[in-house]
SEDREN-391102 format. One record per residue: x, y, z of N, C-alpha, C in turn. Coordinates in pm, whole numbers, padded with zeros to 5 digits, always signed. Layout:
% SEDREN-391102
XYZXYZXYZ/...
***
This chain:
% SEDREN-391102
+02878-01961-02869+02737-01926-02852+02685-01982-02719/+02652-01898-02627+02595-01944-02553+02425-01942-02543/+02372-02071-02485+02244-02127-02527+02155-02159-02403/+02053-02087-02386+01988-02053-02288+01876-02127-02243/+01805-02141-02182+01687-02212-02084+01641-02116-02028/+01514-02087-02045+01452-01987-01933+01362-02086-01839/+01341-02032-01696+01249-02152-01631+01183-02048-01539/+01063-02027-01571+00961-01928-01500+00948-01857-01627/+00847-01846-01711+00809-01744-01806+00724-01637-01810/+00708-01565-01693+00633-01466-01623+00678-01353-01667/+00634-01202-01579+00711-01100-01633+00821-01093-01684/+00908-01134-01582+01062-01137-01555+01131-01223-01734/+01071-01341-01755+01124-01420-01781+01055-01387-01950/+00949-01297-01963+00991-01248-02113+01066-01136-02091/+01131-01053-02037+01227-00925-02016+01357-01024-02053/+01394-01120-01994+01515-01202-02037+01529-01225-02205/+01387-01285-02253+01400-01298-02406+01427-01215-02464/+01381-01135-02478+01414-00989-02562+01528-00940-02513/+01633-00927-02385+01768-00919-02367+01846-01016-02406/+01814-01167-02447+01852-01272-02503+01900-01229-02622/+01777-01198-02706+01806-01164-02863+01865-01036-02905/+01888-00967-02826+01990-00880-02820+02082-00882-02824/+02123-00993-02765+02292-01002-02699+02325-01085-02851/+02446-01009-02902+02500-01100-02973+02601-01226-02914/+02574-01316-02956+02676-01468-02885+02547-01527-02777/+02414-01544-02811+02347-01591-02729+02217-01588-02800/+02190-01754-02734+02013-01793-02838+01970-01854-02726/+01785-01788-02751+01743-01902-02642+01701-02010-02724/+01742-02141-02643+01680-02237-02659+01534-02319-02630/+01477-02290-02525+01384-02339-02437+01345-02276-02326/+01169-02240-02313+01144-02175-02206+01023-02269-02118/+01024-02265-02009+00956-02341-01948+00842-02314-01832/+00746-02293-01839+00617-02214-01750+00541-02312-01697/+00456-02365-01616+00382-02466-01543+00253-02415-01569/+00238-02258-01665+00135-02239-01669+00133-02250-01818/+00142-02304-01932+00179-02320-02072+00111-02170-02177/+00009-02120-02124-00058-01989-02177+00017-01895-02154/+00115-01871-02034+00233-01773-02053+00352-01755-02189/+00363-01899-02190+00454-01893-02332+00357-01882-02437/+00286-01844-02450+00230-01855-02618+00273-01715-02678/+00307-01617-02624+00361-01489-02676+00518-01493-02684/+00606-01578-02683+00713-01564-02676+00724-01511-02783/+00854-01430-02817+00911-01375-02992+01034-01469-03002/+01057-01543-02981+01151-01639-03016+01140-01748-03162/+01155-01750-03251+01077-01900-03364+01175-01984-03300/+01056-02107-03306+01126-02190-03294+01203-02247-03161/+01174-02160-03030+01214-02174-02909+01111-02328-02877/+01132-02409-02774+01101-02555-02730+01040-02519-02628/+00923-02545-02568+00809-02478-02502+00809-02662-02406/+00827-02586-02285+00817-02690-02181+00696-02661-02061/+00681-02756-01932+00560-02718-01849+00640-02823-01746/+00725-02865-01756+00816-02937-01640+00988-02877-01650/+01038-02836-01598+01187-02812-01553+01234-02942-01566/+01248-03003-01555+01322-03157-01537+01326-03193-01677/+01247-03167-01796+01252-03205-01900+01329-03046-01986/+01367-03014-01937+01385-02849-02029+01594-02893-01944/+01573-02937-01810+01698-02917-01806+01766-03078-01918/+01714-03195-01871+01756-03290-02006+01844-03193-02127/+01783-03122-02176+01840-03091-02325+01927-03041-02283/+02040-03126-02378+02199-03118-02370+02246-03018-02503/+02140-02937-02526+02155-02809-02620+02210-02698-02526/+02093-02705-02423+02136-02578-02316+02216-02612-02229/+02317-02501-02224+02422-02517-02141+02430-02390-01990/+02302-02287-02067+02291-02202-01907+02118-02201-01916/+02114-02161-01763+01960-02137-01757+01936-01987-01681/+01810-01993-01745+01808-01856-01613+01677-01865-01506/+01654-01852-01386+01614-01923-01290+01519-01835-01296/+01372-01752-01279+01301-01682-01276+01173-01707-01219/+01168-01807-01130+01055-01856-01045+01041-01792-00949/+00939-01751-00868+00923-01734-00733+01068-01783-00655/+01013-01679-00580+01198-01629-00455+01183-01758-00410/+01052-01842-00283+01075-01931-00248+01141-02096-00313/+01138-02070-00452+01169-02184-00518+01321-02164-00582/+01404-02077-00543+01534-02061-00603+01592-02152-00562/+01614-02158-00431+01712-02295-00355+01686-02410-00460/+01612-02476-00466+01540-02592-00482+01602-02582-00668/+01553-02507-00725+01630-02515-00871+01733-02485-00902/+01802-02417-00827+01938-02385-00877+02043-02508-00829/+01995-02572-00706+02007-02712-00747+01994-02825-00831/+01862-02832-00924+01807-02903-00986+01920-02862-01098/+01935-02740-01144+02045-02680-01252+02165-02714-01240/+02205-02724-01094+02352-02775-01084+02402-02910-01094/+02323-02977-01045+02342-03111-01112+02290-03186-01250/+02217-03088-01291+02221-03107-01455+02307-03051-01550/+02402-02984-01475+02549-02919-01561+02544-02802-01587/+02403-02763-01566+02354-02595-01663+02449-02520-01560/+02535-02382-01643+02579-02268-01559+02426-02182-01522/+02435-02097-01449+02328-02040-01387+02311-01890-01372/+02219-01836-01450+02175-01712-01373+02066-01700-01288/+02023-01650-01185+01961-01665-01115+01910-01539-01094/+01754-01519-01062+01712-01399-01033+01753-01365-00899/+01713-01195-00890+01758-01180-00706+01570-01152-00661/+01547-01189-00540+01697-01213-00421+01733-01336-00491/+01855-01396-00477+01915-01517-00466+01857-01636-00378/+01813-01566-00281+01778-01657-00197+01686-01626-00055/+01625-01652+00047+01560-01621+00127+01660-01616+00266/+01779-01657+00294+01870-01649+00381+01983-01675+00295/+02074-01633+00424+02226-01638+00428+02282-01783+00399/+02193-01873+00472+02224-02038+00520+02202-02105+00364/+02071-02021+00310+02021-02096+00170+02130-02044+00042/+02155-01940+00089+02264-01889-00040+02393-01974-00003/+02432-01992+00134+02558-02073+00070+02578-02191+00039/+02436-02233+00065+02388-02435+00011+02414-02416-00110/+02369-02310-00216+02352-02276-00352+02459-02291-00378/+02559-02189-00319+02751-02182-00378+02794-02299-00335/+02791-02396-00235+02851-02509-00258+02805-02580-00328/+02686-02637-00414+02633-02716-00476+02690-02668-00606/+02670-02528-00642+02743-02493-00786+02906-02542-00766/+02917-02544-00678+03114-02546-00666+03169-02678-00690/+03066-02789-00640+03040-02900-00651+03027-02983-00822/+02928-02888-00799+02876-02957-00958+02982-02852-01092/+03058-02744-01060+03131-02703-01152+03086-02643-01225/+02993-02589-01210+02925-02492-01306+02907-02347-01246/+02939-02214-01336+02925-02053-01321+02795-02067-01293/+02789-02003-01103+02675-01924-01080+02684-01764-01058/+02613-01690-01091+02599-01547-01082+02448-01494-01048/+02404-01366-01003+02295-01357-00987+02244-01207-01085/+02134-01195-01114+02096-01080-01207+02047-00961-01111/+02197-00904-01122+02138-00775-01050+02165-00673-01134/+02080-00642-01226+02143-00598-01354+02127-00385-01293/+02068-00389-01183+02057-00290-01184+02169-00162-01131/+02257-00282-01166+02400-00184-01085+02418-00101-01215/+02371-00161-01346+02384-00049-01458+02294+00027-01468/+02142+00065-01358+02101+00161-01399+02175+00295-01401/+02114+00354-01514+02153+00497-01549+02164+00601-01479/+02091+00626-01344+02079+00719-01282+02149+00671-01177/+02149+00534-01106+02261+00487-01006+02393+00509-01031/+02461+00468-01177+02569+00484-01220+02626+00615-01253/+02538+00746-01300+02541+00870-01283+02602+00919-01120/+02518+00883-01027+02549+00917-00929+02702+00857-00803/+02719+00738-00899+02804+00682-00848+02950+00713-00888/+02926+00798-01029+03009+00889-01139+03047+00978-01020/+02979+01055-00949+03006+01173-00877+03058+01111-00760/+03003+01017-00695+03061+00957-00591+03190+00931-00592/+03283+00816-00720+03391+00785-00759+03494+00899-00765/+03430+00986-00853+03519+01117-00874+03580+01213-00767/+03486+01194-00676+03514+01275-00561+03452+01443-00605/+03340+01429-00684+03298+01553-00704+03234+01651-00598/+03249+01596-00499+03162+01650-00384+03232+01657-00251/+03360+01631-00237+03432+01637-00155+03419+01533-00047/+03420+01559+00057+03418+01387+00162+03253+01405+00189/+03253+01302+00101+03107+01260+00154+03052+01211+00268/+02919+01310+00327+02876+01236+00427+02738+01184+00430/+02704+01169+00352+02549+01143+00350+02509+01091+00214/+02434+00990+00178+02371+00928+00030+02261+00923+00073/+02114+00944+00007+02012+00882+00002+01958+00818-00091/+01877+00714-00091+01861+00668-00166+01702+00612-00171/+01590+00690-00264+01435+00714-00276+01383+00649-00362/+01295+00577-00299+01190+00520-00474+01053+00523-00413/+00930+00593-00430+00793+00617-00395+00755+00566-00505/+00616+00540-00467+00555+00505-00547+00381+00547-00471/+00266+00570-00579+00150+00611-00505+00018+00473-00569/+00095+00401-00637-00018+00254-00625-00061+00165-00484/+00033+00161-00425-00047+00122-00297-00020-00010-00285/-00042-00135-00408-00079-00267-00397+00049-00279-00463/+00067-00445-00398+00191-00484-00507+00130-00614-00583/+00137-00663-00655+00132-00730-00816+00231-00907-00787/+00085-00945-00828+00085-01115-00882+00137-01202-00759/+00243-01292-00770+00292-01353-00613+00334-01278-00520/+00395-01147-00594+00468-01076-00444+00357-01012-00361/+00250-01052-00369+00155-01019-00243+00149-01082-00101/+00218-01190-00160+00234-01393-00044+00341-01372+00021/+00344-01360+00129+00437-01395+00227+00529-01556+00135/+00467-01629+00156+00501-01804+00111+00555-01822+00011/+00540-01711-00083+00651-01661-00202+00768-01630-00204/+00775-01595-00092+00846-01452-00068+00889-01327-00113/+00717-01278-00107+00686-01124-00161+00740-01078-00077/+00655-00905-00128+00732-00818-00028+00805-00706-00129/+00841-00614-00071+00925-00451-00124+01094-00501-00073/+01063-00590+00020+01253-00578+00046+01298-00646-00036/+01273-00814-00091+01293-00862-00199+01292-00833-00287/+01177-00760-00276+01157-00677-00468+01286-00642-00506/+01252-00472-00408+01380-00348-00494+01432-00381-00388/+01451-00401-00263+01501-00392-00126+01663-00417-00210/+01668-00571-00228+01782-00614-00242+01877-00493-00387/+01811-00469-00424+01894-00394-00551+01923-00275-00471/+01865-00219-00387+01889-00089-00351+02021-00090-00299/+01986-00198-00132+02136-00260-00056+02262-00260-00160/+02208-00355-00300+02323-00404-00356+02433-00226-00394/+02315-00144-00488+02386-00055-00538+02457+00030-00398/+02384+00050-00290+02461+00185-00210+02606+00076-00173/+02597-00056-00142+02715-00105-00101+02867-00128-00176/+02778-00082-00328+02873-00132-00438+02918+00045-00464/+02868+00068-00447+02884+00258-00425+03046+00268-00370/+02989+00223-00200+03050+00320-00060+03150+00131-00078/+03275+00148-00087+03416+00103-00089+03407+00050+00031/+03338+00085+00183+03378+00052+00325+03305-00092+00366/+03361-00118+00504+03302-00216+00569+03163-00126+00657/+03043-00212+00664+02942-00148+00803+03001-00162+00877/+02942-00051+00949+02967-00061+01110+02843-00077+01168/+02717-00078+01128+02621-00081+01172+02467-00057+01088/+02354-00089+01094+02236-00093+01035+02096-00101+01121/+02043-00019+01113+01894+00031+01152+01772+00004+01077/+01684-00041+01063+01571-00069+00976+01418-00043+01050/+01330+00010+00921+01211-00006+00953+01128-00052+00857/+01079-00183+00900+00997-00269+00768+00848-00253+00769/+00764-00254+00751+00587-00225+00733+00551-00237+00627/+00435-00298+00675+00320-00372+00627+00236-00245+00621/+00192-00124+00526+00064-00007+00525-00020-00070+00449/-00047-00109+00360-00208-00167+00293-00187-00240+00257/-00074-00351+00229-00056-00486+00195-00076-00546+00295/-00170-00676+00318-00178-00731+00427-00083-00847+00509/-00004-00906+00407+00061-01010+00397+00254-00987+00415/+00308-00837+00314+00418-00802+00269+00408-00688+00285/+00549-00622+00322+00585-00549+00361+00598-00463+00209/+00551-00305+00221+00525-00211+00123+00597-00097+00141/+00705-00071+00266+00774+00022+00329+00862-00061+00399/+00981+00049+00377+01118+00040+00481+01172+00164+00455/+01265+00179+00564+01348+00293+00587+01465+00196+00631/+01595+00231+00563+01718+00163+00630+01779+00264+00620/+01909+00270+00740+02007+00352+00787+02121+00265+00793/+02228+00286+00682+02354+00226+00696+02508+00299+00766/+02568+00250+00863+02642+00340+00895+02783+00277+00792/+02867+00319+00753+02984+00324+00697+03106+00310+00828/+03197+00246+00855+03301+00268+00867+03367+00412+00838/+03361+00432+00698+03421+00571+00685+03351+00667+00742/+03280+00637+00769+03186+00817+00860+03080+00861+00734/+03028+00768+00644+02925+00780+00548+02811+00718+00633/+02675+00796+00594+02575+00760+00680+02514+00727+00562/+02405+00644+00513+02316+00593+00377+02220+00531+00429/+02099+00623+00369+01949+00623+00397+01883+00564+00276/+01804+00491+00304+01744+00371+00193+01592+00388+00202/+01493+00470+00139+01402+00465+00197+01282+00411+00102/+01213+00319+00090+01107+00290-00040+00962+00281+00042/+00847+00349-00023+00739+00329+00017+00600+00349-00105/+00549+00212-00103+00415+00221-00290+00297+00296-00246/+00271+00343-00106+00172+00421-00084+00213+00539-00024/+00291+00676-00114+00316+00793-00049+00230+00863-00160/+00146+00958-00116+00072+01036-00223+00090+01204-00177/+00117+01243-00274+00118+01415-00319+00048+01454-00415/+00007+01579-00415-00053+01630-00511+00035+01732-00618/+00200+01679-00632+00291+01748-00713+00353+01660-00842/+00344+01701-00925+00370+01677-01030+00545+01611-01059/+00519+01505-01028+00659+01373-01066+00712+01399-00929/+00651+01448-00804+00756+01451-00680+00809+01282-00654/+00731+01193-00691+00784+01040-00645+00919+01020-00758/+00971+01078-00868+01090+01039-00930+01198+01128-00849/+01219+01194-00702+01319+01198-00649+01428+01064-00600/+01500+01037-00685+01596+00911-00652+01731+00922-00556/+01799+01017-00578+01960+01037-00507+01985+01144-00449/+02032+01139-00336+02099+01295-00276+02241+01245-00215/+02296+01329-00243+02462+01280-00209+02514+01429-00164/+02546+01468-00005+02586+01542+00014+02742+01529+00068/+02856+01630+00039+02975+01642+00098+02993+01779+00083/+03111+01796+00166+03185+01901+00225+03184+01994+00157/+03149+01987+00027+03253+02093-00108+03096+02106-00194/+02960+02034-00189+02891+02060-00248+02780+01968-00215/+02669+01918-00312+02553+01803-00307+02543+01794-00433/+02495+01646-00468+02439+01660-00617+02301+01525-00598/+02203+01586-00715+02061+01514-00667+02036+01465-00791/+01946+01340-00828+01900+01331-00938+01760+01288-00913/+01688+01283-01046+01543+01266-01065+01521+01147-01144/+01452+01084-01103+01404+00978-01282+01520+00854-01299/+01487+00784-01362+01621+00638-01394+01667+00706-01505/+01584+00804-01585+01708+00878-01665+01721+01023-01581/+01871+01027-01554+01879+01152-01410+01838+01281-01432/+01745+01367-01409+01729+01460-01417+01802+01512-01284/+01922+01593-01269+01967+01666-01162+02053+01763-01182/+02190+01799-01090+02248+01874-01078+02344+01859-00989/+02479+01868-00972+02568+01927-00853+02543+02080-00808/+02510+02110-00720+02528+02229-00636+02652+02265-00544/+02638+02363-00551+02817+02386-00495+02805+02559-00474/+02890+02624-00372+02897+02784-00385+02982+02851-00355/+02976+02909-00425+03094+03042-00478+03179+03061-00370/+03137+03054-00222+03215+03089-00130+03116+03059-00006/+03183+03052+00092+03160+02964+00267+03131+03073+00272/+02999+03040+00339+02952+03186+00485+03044+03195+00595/+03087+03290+00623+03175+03282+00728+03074+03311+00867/+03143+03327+00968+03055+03273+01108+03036+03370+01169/+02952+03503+01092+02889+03601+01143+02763+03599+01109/+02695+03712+01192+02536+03724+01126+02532+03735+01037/+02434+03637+00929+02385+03650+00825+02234+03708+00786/+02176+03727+00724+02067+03804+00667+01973+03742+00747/+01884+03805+00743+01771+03748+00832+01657+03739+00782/+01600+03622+00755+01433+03582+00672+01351+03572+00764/+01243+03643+00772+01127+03613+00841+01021+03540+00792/+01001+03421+00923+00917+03321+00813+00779+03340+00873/+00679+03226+00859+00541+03238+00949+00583+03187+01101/+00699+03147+01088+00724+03055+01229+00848+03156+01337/+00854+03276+01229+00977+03351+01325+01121+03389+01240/+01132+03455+01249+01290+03490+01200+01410+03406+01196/+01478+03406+01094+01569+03277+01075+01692+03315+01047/+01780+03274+01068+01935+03252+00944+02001+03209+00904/+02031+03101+00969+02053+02979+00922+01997+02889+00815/+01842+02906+00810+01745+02855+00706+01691+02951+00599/+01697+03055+00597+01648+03170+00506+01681+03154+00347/+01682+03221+00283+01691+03260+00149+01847+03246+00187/+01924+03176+00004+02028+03216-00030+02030+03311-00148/+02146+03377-00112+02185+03484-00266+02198+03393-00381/+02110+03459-00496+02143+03332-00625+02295+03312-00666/+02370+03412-00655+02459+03423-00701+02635+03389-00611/+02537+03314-00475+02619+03235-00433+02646+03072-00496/+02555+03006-00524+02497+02885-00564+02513+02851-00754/+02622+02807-00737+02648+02730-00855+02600+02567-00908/+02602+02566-01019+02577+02445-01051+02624+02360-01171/+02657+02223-01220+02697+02186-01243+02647+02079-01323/+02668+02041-01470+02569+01924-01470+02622+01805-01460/+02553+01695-01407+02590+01576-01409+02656+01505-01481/+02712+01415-01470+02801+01336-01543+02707+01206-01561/+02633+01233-01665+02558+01111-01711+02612+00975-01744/+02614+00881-01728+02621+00746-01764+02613+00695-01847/+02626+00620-01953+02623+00559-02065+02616+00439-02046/+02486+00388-01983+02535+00212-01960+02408+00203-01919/+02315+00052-01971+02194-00005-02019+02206-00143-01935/+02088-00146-01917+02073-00310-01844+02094-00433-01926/+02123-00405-02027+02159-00501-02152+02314-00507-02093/+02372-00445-02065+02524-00448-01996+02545-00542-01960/+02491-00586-01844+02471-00716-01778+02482-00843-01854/+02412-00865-01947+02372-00952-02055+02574-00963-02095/+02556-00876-02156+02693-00834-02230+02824-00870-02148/+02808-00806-01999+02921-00852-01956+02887-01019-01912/+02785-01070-01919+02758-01228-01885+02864-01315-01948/+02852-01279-02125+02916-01334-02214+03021-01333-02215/+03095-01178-02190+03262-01171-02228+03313-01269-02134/+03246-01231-01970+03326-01318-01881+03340-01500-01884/+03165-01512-01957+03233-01679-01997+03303-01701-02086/+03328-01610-02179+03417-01589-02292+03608-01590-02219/+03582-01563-02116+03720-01503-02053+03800-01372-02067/+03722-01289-02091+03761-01196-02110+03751-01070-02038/+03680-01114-01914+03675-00988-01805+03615-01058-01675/+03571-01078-01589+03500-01136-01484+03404-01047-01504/+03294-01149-01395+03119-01182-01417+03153-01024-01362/+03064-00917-01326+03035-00798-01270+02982-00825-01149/+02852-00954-01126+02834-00963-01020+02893-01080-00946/+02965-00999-00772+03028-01195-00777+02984-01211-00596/+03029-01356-00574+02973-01398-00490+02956-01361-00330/+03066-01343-00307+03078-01250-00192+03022-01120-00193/+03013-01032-00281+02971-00908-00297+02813-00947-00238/+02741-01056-00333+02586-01098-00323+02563-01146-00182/+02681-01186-00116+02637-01290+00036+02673-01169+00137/+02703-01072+00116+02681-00919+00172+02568-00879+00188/+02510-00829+00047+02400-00757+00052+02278-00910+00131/+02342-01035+00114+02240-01119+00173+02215-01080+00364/+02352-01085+00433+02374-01040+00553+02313-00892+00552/+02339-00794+00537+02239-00650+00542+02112-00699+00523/+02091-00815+00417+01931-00784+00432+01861-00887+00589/+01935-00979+00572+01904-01036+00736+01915-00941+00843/+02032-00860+00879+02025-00761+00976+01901-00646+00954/+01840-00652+00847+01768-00567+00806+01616-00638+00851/+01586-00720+00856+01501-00793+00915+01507-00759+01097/+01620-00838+01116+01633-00846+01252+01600-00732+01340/+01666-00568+01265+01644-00436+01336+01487-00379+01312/+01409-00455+01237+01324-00434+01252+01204-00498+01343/+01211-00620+01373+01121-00713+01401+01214-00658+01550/+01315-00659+01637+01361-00605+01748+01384-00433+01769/+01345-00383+01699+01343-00250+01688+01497-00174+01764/+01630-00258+01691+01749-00220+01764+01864-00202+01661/+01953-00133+01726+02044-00142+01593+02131-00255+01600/+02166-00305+01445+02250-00436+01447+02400-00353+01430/+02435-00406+01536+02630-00366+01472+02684-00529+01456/+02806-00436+01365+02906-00536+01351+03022-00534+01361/+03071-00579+01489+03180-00600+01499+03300-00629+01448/+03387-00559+01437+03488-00521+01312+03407-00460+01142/+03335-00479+01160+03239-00403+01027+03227-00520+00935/+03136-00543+00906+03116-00619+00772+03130-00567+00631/
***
């Protein structure tokens, strides 16, 4: 049985309880908030209600914790955890640099205790759908991924408004996005482009556009922005476009609404039909025949953010390794520094021999 500590009891940190009591082979023990009115809704009986970390790590009941404080305070506890013996999950980001994440892995390495970080979103449903098609090679040599999340609220919510937190959209989803296209595409970078902005948040950044180049000749576009507004009905649940040689396939929604597209047969390299638009005659862009254009349905996913949870256990169990591991995380940490850098210098970062 493994026996838990939560430390930050905020959004995040009731989403853990209720994945807690889920997981079979796992109880929480103790949750700990500095604000004590956060825990009064816990669904736990009987959970040990703390307002200091230092007294929640003491109990030699819990043997993992899960770290859920503000970004700026990860360093600082996942220390405090490592020398109190606790193994560690840790929210992402992991950390605010490259330099601070690997203070973290030597201090865990030190003190001997499993660190991992919760990026549970490598099991979303619609990522893993698309990554179904990616793996398979359903689309022939891929040259292009995108990867979309809009949103039309505008403001972002509670600390991540603070710079001093370290709010912000790249921390938020930024890092999950990086994590999934990298855990996608098999290659080393060769290079990364970014554009970070600040539109009605005054403090944190509410937009980026990143451009990843691949080694393999895959190009991956990352684009998130909380103030894009339309007047179309669910246009902000466009999530994936994955085009190659042999077809495209797109999805909608974290549960995928999409399709592979694919057709019957190559235009060959004569005049084709000619559409007249308001802007002039076309053919290249015009109308296709329906009955060129096939389609295909997706290969849906079967896998829940409870996964995560699940594979937590087997692997301390020994029975499979963690899903997320350390090097993979001190990757997406480097992209997100270069991702900084190409923005604040408005240049592209390469990397020599590819990262």
């Amino acid at each position: 049985m493994i026996k838990f500590g939560i430390i930050g009891f905020g959004y995040m940190g009731h989403k853990h309880e209720i994945k807690i009591a889920q997981t079979k082979g796992m109880e929480l023990v103790g949750i700990c908030d500095i604000d004590e009115s956060r825990m009064n809704d816990s669904s736990t009986p009987g959970v040990i209600k703390y307002t200091d970390a230092d007294r929640l790590l003491e109990n030699d009941e819990i043997d993992t914790v899960l770290i859920v404080v503000e970004n700026h305070k990860h360093r600082e506890m996942v220390e405090k955890a490592a020398r109190a013996g606790k193994n560690i999950i840790c929210e992402k980001p992991v950390a605010l640099s490259v330099k601070e994440f690997d203070e973290m892995v030597q201090i865990c390495k030190e003190c001997e205790v499993d660190f991992t970080i919760h990026h549970q979103r490598r099991y979303d449903k619609d990522y893993r759908t698309m990554k179904t098609v990616y793996d398979k090679n359903l689309l022939g040599n891929i040259y292009t991924i995108q990867s979309m999340l809009y949103g039309i609220n505008g403001n972002m919510h509670d600390w991540h408004v603070y710079k001093k937190y370290g709010g912000g959209m790249l921390y938020d989803w930024g890092v999950h996005l990086i994590d999934q296209i990298l855990w996608m595409v098999q290659s080393k970078v060769e290079s990364v482009y970014a554009q970070v902005r600040n539109v009605i948040n005054f403090e944190v950044d509410d937009y980026f556009k990143i451009d990843i180049k691949f080694q393999n000749n895959i190009h991956a576009e990352i684009e998130l922005g909380t103030y894009f507004l339309e007047d179309k009905e669910n246009w902000f649940e466009h999530h994936w476009f994955i085009g190659g040689d042999k077809g495209s396939a797109y999805s909608d929604g974290f549960f995928p609404k999409g399709k592979i597209v694919k057709t019957s047969r190559l235009l060959t390299n004569v005049p084709g039909k000619t559409t007249m638009t308001f802007a002039g005659p076309t053919r290249s862009f015009g109308h296709i025949d329906k009955d060129i254009l096939l389609t295909e349905e997706l290969p849906v996913a079967d896998t829940e953010q409870i996964d995560f949870f699940e594979n937590y256990r087997d692997a301390r169990e020994g029975q499979t390794e963690f899903i997320i591991k350390i090097p993979e995380i001190r990757r997406v940490m480097q992209i997100l520094e270069a991702v900084w850098k190409s923005s604040e210098k408005n240049e592209v970062i390469k990397f020599d021999g590819g990262l």
